[in-house]
N, C-alpha and C positions, 0 to 999 in steps of 0.2 A: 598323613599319619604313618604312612610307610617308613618313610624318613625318619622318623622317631624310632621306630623300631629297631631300625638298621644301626641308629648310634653306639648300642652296647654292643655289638657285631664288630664295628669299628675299632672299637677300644682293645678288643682279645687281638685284630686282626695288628696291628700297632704295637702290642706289646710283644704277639709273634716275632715281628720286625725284628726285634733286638740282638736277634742271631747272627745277625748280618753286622751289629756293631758291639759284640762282645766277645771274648774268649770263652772256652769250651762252659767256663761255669763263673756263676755270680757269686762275689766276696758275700763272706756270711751278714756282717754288716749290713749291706747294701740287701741283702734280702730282706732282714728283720726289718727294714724300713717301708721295704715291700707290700709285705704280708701285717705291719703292723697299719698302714697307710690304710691298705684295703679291709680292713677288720672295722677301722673307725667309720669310715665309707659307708659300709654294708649295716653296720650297726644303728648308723645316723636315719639312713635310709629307711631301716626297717620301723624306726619309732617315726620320724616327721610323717614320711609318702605314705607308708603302708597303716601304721595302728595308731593313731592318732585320726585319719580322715576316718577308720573302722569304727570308732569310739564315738565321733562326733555324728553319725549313723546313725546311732545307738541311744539317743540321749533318751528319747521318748520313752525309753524302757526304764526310767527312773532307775533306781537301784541297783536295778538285774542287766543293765546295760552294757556290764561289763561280758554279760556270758558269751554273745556270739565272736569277742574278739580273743577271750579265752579259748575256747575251744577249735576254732578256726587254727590259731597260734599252735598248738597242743596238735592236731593235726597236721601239721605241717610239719612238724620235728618229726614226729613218727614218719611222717611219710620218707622223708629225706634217707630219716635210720633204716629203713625199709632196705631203700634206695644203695644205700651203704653199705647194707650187711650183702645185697642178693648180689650187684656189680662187679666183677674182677677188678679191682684198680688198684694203686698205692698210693700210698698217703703223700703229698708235698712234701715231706722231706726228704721221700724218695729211699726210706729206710725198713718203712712199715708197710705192708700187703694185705688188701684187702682180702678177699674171699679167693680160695686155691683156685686155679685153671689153668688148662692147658697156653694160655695167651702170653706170647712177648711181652715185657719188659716195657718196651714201646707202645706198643698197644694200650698197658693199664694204666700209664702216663696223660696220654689223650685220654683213655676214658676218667680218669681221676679229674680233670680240668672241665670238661664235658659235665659231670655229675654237678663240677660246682656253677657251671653255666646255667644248668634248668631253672634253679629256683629265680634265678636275676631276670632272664626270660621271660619267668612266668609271673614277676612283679611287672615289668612295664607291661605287660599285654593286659593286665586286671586294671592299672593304672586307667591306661589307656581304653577300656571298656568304661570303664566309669565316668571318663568325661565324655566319651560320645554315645553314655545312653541318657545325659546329663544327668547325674549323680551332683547336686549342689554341693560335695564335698569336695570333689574331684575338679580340678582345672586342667586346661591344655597347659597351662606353664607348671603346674603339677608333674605333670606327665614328663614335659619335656627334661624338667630339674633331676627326678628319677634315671632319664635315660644317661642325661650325662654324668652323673653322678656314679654311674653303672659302667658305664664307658670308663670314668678316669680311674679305679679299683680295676678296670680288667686290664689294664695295661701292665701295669706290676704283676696281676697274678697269669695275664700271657706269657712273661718274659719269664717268673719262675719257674713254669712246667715245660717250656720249651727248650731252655739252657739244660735239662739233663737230658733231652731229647739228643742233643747236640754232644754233652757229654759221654754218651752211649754208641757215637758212633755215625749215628744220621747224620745226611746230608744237608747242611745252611738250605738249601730250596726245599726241601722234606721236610724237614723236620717244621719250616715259618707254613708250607701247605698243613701239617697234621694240626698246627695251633687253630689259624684261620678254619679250618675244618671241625674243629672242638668250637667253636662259637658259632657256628650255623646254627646249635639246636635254640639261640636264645633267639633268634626274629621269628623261626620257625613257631616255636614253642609262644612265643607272645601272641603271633596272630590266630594259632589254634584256641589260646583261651578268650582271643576278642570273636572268635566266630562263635562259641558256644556259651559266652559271658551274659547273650540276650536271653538268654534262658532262664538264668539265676540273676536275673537284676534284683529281687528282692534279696538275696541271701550274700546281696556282694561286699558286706563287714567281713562274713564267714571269709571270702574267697582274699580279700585283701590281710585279715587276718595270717591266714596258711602261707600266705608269699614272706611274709614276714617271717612266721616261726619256722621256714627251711632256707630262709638266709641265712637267720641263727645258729641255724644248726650247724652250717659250713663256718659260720666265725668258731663257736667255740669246738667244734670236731675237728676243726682244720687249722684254721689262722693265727689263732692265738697260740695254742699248742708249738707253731714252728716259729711266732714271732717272739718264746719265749725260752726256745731250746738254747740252750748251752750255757755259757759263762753268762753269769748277768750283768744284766747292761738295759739301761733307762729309752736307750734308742728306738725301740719297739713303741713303747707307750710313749712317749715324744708324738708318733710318726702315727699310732692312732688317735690321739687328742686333734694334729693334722686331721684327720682325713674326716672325724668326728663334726667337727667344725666346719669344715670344709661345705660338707653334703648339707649340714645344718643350715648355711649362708645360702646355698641353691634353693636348696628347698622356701627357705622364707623370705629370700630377695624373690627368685623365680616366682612362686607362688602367688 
């Protein structure tokens, strides 16, 4: 199970990597493929793995079935915004700033990458509570399709927050330590909700629910917004249709 966990860790630690094989910054292009790739990913994700298994939970409540993956959902954005408004950090395109502080430049970088780490985090770790409190919704290849699906979306969005790390001056060994450093909190944060997940096994629509609506939150607070800045161009939605797909084949080949 560990192993699982570890895979979206992988994925940031790999797209860190790219510092080592790119100049100080990524063509704008090539980002919007990025961040449009990881949007579809994260999207794909949130409806197959996360509110879809919540939903199928739920059926017994005839009608009203849909409430615990609505509010769940509904929590989970707020939470995120929460998250967003109280955090120092800047926005991925490195133009807009979160909430005033005394912190580096640097500093609000990683923790801007780090914020969008939690929620991914805290999908495999729900995922992964549900197939081993056996949850009939939930499978190991569930789990495992989420993680790497988690994994291939954090590669682009490791290599985004890192290259202005680079651009700003840090050093190629620093600045790939601060990335891989900003994806610790997803195994970390996975295994703390498989350790208190036994608690809430009835309520685990709610908690799968929630993982989902603060992915969300980072596609449209984050991903989209920078995979649709500037001059227009079809490249972005190309590149999540990609990623869309992509997660969707995981999830129901794996599955």
């Amino acid at each position: 199970m560990m192993q699982i966990l570890l895979i979206p860790f992988l994925g940031t630690s790999l797209g860190a990597a790219c510092v080592f094989f790119f100049k100080n910054r990524i063509s704008e292009k090539l980002q919007r493929v990025f961040t449009g790739f990881a949007s579809g990913v994260m999207v794909s994700a949130s409806f197959f793995s996360l509110l879809l298994p919540a939903l199928e939970q739920t059926e017994s409540m005839g009608k009203i079935g849909f409430l615990p993956a609505s509010i769940g959902f509904a929590v989970g954005m707020m939470f995120l915004l929460v998250l967003d408004l109280v955090i120092p950090h800047i926005h991925l395109d490195s133009s807009e700033e979160g909430p005033s502080s005394g912190l580096k430049r640097t500093t609000k970088l990683v923790l801007a990458v780090t914020l969008h780490n939690i929620p991914e985090g805290m999908a495999v770790g729900i995922v992964c509570a549900g197939w081993m409190y056996g949850n009939s919704s939930v499978t190991f290849a569930g789990a495992l399709s989420l993680a790497i699906g988690i994994a291939i979306q954090n590669f682009p969005e490791g290599a985004i927050v890192s290259m202005p790390l680079l651009a700003e001056g840090t050093t190629k060994w620093k600045t790939f330590l601060y990335g891989v450093l900003s994806g610790i909190v997803e195994p970390v944060g996975a295994l703390l909700v498989i350790l208190a997940a036994g608690v809430f096994v009835p309520v685990m629509p709610y908690f799968l629910s929630f993982a989902a609506g603060a992915m969300i939150y980072v596609v449209v607070e984050e991903l989209i917004p920078e995979m649709s800045e500037g001059e227009h161009s079809n490249i972005g939605t190309i590149s999540f249709a990609l990623g869309f797909v992509l997660m969707m084949a995981l999830d129901v080949g794996l599955g």
